[in-house]
N, CA, C and O atoms as a GROMACS GRO file, in nm:
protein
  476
    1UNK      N    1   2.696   8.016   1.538
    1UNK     CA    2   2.819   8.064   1.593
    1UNK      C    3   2.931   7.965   1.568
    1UNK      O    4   2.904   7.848   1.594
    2UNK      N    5   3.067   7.996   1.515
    2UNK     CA    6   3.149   7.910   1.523
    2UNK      C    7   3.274   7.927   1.597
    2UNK      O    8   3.336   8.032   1.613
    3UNK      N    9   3.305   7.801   1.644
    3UNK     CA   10   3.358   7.832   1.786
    3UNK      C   11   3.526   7.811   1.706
    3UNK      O   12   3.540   7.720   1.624
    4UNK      N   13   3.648   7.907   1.742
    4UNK     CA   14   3.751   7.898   1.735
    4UNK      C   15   3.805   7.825   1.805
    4UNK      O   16   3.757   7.786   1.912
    5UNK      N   17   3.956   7.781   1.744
    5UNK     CA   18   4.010   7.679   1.824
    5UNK      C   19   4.184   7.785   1.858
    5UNK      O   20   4.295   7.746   1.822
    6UNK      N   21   4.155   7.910   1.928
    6UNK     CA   22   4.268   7.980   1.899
    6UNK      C   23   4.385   7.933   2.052
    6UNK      O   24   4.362   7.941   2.172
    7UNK      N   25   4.473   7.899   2.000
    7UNK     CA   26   4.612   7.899   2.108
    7UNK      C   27   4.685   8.031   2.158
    7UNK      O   28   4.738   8.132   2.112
    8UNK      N   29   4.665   7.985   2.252
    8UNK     CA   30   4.695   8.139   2.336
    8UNK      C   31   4.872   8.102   2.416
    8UNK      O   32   4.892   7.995   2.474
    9UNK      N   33   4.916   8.146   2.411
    9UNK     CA   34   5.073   8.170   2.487
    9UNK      C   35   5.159   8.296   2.450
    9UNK      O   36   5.127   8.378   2.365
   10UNK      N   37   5.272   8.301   2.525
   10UNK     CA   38   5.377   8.410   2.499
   10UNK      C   39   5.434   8.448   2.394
   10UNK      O   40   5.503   8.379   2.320
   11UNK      N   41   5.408   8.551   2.384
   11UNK     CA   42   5.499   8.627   2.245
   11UNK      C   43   5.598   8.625   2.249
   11UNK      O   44   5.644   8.616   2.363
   12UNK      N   45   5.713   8.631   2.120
   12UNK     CA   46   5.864   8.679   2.164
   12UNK      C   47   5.926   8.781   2.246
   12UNK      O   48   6.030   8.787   2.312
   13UNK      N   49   5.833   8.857   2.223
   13UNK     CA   50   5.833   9.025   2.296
   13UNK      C   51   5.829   8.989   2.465
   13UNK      O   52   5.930   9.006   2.533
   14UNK      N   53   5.716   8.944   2.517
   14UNK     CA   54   5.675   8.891   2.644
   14UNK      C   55   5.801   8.836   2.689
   14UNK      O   56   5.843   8.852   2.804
   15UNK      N   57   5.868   8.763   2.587
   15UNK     CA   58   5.964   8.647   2.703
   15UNK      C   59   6.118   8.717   2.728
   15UNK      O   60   6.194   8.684   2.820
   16UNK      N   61   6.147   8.818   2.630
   16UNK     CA   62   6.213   8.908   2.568
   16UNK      C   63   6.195   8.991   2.705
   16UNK      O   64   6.285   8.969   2.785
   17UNK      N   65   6.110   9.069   2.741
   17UNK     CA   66   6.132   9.133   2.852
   17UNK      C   67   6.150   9.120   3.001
   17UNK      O   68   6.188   9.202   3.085
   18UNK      N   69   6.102   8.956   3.014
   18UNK     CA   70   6.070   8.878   3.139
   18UNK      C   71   6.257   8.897   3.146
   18UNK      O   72   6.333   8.935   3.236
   19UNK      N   73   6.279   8.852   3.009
   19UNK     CA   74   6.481   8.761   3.044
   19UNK      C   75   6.540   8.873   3.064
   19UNK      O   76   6.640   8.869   3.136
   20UNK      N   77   6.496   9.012   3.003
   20UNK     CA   78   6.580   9.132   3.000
   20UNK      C   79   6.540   9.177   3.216
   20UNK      O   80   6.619   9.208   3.304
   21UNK      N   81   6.443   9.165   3.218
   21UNK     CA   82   6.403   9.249   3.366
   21UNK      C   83   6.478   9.096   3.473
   21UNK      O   84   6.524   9.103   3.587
   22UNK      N   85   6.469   8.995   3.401
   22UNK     CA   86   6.547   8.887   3.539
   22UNK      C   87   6.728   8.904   3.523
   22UNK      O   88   6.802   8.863   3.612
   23UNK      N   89   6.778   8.966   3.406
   23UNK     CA   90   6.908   8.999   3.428
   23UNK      C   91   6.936   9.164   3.480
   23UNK      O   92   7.033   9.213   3.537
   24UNK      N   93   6.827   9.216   3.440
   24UNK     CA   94   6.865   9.333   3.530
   24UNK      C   95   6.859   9.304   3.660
   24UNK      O   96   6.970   9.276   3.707
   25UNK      N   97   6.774   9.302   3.733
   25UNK     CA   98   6.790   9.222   3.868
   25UNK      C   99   6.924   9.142   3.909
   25UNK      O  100   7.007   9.175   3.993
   26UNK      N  101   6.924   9.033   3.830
   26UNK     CA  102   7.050   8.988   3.845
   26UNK      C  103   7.184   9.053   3.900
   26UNK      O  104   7.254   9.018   3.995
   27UNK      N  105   7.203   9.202   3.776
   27UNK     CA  106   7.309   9.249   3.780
   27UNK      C  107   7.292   9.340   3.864
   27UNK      O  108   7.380   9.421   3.835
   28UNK      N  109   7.211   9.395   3.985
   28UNK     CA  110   7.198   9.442   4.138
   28UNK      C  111   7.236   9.361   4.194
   28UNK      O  112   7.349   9.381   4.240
   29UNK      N  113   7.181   9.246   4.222
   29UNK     CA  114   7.178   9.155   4.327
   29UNK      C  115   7.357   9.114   4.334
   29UNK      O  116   7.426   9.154   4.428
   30UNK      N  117   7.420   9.020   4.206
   30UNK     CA  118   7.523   8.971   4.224
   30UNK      C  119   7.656   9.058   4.282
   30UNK      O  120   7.756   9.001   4.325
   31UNK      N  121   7.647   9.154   4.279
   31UNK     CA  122   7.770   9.208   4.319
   31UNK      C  123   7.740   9.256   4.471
   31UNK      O  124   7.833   9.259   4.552
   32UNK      N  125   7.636   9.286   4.501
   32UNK     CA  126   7.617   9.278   4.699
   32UNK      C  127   7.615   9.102   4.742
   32UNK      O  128   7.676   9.064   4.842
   33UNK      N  129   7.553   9.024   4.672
   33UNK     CA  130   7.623   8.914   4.720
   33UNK      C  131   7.800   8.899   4.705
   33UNK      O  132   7.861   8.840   4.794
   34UNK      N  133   7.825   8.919   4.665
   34UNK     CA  134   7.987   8.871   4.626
   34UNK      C  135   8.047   8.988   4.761
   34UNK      O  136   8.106   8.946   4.861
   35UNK      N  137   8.027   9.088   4.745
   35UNK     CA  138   8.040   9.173   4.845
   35UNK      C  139   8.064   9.102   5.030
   35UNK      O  140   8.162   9.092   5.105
   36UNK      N  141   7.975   9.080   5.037
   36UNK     CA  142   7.858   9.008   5.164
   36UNK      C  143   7.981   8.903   5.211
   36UNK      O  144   8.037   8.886   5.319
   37UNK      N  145   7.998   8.837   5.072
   37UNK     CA  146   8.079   8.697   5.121
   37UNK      C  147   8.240   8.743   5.151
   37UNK      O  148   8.308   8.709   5.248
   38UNK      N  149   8.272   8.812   5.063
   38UNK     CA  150   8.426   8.883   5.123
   38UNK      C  151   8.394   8.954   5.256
   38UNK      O  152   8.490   8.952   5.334
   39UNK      N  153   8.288   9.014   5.300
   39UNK     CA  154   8.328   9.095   5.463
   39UNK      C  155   8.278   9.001   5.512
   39UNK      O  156   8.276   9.038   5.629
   40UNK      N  157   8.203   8.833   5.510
   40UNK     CA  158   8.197   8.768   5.572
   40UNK      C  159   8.364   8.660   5.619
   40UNK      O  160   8.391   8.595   5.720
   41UNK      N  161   8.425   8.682   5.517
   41UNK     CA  162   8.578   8.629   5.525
   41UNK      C  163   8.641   8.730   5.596
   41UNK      O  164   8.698   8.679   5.692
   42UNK      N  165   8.652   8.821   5.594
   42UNK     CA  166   8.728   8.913   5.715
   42UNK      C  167   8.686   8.908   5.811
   42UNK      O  168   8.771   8.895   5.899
   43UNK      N  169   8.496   8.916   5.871
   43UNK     CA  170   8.486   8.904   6.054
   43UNK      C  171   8.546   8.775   6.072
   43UNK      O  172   8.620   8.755   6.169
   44UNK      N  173   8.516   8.664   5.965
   44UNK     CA  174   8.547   8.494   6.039
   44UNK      C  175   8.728   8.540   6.060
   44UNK      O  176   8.794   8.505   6.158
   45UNK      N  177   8.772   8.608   5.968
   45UNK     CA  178   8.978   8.631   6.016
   45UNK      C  179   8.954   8.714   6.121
   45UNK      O  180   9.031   8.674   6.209
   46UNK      N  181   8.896   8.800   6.159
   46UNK     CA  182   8.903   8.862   6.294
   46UNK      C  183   8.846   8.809   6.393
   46UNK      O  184   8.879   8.857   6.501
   47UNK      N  185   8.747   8.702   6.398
   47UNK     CA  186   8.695   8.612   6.537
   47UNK      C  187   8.776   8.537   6.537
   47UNK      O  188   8.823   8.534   6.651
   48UNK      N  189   8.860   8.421   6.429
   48UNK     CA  190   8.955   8.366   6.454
   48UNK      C  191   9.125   8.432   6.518
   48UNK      O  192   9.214   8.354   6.553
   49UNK      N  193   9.137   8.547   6.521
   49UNK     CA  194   9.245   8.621   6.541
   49UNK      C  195   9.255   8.636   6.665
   49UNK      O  196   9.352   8.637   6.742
   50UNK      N  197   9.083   8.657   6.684
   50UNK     CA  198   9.046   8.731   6.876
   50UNK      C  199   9.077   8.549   6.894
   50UNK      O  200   9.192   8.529   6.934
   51UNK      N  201   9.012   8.450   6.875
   51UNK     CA  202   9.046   8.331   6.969
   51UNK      C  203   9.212   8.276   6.951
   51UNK      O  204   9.258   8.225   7.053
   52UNK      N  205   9.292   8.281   6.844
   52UNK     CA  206   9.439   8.301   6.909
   52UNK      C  207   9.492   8.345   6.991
   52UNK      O  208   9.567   8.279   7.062
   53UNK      N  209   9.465   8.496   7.010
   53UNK     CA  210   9.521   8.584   7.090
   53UNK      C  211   9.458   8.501   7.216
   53UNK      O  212   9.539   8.435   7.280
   54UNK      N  213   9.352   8.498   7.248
   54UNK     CA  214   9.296   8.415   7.392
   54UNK      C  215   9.400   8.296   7.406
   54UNK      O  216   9.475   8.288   7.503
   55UNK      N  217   9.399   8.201   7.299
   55UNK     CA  218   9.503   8.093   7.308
   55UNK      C  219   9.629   8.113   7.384
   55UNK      O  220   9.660   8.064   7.493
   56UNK      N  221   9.695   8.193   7.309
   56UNK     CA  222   9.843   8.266   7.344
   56UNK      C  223   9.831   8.328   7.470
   56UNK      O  224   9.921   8.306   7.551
   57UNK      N  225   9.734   8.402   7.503
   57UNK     CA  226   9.730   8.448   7.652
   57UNK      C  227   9.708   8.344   7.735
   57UNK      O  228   9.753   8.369   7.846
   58UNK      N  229   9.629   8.179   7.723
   58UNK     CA  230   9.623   8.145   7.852
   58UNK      C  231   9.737   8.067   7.808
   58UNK      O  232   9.803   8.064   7.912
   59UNK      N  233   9.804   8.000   7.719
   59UNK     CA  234   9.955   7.928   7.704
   59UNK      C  235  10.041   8.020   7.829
   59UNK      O  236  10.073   7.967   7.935
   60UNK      N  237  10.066   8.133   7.803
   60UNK     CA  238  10.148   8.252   7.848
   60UNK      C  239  10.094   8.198   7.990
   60UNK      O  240  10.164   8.111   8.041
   61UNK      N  241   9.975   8.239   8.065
   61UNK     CA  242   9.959   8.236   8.172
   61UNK      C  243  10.006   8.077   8.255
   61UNK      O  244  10.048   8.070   8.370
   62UNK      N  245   9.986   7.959   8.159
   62UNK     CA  246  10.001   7.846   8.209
   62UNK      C  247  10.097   7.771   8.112
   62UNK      O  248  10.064   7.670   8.049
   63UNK      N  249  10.247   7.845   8.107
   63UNK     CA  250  10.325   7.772   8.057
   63UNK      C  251  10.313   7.556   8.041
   63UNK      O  252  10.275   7.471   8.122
   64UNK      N  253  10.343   7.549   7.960
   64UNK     CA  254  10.369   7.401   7.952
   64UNK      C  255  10.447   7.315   7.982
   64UNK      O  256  10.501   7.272   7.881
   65UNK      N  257  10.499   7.243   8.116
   65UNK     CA  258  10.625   7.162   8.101
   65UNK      C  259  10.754   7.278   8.048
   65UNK      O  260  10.833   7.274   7.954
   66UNK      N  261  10.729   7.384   8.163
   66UNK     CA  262  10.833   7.469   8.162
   66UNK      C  263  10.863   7.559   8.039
   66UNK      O  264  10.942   7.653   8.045
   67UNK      N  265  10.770   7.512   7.884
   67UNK     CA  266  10.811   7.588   7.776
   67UNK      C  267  10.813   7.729   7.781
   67UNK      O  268  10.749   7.772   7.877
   68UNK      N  269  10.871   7.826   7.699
   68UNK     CA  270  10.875   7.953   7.665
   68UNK      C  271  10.731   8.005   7.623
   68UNK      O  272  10.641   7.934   7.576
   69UNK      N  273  10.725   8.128   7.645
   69UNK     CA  274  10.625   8.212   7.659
   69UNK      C  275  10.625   8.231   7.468
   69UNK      O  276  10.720   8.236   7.391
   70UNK      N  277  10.526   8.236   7.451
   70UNK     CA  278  10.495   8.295   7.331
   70UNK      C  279  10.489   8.456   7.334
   70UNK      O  280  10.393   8.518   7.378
   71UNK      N  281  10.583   8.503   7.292
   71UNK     CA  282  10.551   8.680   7.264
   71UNK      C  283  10.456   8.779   7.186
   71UNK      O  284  10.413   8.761   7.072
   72UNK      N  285  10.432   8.887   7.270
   72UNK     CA  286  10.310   8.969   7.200
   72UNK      C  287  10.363   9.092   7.198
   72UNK      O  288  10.316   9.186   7.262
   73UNK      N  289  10.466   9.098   7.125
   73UNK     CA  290  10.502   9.251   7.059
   73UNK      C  291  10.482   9.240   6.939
   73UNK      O  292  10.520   9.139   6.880
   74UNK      N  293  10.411   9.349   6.871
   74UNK     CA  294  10.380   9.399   6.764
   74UNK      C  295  10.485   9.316   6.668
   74UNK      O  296  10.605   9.303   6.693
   75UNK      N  297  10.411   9.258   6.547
   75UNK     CA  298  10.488   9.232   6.422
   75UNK      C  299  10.404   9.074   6.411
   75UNK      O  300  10.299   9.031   6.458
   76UNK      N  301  10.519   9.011   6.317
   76UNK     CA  302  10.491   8.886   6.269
   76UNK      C  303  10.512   8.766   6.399
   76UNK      O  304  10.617   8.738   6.456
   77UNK      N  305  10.364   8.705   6.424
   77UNK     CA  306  10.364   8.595   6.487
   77UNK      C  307  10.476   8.455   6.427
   77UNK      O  308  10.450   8.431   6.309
   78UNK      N  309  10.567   8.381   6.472
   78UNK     CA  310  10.631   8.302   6.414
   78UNK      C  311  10.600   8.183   6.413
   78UNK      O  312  10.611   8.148   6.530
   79UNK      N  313  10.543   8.025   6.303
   79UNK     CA  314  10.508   7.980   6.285
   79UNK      C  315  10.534   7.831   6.416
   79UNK      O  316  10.460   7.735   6.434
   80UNK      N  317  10.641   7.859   6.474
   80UNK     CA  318  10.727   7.732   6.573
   80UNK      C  319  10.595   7.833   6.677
   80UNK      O  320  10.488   7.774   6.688
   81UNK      N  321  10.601   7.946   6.732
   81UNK     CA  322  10.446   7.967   6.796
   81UNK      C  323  10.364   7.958   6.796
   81UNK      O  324  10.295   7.999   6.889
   82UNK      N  325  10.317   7.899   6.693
   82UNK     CA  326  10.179   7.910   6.631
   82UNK      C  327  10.216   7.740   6.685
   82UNK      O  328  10.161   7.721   6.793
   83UNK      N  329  10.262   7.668   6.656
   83UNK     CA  330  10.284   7.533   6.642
   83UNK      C  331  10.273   7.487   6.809
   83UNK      O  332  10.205   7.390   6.843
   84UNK      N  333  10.375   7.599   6.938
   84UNK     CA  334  10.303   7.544   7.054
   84UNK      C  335  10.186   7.548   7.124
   84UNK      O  336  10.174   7.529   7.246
   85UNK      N  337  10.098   7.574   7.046
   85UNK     CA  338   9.962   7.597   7.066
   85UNK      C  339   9.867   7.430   7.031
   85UNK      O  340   9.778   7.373   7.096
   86UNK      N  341   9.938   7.394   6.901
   86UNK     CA  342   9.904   7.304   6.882
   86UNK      C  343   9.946   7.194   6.984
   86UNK      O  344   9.859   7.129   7.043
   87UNK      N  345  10.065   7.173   7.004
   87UNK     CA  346  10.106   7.098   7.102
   87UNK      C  347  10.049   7.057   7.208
   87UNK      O  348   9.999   6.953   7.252
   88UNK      N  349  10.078   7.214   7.254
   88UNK     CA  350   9.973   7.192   7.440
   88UNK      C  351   9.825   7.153   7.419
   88UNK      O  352   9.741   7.132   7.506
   89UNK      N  353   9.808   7.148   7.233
   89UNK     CA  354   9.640   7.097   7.266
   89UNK      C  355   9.590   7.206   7.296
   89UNK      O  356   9.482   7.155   7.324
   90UNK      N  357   9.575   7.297   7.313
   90UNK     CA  358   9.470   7.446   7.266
   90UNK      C  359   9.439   7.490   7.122
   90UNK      O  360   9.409   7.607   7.097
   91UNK      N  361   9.448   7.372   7.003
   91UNK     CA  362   9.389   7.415   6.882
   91UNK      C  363   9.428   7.308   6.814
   91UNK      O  364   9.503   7.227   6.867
   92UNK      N  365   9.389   7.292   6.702
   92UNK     CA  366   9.439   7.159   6.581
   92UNK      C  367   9.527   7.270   6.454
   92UNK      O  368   9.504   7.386   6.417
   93UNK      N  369   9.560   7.239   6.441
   93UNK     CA  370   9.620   7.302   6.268
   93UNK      C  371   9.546   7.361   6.203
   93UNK      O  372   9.581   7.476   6.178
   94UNK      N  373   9.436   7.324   6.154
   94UNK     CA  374   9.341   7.385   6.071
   94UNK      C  375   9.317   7.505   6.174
   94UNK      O  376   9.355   7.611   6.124
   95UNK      N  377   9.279   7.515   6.266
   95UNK     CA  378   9.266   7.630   6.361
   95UNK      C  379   9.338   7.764   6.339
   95UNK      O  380   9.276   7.868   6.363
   96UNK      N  381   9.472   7.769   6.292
   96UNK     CA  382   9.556   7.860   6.300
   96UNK      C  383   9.601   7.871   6.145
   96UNK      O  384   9.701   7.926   6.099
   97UNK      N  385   9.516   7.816   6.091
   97UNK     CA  386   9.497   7.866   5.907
   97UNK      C  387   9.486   7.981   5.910
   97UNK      O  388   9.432   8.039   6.004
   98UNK      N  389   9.561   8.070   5.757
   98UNK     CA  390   9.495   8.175   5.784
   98UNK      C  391   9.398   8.175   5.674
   98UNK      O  392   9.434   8.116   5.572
   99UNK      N  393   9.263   8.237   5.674
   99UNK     CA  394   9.153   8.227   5.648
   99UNK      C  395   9.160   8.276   5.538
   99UNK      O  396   9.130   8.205   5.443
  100UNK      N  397   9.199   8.409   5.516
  100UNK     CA  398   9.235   8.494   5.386
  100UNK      C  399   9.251   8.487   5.262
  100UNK      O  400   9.202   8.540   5.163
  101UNK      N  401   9.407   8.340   5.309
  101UNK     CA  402   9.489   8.346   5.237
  101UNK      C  403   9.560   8.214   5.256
  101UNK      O  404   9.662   8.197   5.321
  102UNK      N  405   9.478   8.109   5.178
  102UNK     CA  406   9.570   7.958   5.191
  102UNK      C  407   9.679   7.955   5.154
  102UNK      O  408   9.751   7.867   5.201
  103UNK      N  409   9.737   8.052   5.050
  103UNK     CA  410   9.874   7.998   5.009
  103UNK      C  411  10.004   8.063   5.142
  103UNK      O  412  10.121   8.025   5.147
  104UNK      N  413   9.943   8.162   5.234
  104UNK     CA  414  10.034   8.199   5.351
  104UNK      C  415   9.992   8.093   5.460
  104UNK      O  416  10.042   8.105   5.572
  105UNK      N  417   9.904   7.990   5.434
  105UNK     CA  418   9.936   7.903   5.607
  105UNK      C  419   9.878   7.971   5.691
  105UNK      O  420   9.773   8.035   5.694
  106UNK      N  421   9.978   7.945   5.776
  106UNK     CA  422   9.960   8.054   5.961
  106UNK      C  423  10.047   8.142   5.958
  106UNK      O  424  10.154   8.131   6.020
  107UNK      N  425  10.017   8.240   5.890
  107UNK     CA  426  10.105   8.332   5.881
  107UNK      C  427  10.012   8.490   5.951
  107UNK      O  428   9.948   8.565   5.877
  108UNK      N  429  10.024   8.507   6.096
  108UNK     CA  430   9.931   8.607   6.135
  108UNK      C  431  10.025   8.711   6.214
  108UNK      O  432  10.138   8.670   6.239
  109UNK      N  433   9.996   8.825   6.251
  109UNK     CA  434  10.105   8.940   6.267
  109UNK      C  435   9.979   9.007   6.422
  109UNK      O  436   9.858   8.996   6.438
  110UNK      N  437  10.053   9.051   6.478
  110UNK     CA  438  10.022   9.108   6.672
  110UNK      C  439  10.033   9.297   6.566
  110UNK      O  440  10.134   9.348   6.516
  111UNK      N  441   9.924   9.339   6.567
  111UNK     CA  442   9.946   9.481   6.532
  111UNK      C  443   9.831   9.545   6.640
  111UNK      O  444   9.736   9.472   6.671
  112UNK      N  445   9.841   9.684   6.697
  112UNK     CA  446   9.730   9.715   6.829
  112UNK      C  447   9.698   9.649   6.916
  112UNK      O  448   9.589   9.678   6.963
  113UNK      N  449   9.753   9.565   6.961
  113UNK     CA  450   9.666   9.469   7.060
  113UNK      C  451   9.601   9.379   6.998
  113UNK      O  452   9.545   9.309   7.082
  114UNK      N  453   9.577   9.341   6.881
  114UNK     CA  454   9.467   9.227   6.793
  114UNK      C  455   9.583   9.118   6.732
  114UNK      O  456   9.683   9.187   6.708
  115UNK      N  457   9.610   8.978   6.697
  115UNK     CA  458   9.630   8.949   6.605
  115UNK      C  459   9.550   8.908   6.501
  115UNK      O  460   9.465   8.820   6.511
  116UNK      N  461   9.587   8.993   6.360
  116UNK     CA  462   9.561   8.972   6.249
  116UNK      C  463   9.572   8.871   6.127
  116UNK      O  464   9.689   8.836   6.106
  117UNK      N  465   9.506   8.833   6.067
  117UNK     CA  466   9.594   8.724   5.939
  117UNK      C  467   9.706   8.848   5.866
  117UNK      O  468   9.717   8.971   5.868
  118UNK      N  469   9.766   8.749   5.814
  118UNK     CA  470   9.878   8.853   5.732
  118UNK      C  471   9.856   8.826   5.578
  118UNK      O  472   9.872   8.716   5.524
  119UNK      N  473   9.823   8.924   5.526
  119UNK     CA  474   9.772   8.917   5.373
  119UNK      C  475   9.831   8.877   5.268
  119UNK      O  476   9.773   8.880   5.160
   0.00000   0.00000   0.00000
């Protein structure tokens, strides 16, 4: 009997379908991730929106050294408001980022009862 000395490994074909079936996969997967992470950036702008609005309501309730009330009618929050928040020490700066959208700052708007980032 004579014994072969044969090498056994992957064909071109074999590796050819492994790379073709790991980019199909791929191209499911990546776009529900990418997905995922944008509606994860909108709840974090709407939990940050709900804890402003809390901010602004207890400022309001417990004025500061006599300051002015921050207002909650519908529209654009104004940035000198956003700023006495910081003051009285109910938030740091980074706090009142808007999340969205770095190149607007603190730029967030009172629409329904919620404030929103402003897009």
């Amino acid at each position: 009997m004579i014994a072969r000395n044969i090498k056994r490994g992957f064909t071109l074909i074999e590796i050819l379908i492994v790379v073709v079936i790991l980019g199909v996969l791929a191209a499911l997967v990546v776009p529900s991730v990418t997905s995922a992470l944008g509606d994860a950036q909108t709840e974090a702008a709407d939990a940050r929106g709900s804890q402003i609005l809390t901010m602004i309501t207890r400022y309001n309730q417990f004025l500061p050294g006599g300051g002015t009330a921050i207002g909650t009618a519908n529209g654009a929050i104004a940035a000198a408001d956003l700023t006495k928040l910081v003051t009285a020490g109910y938030c740091t700066t980074s706090d009142i980022e808007n999340q969205l959208d770095a190149n607007n700052a603190a730029t967030w708007t009172f629409a329904a009862g919620k404030v929103i980032p402003t897009p």
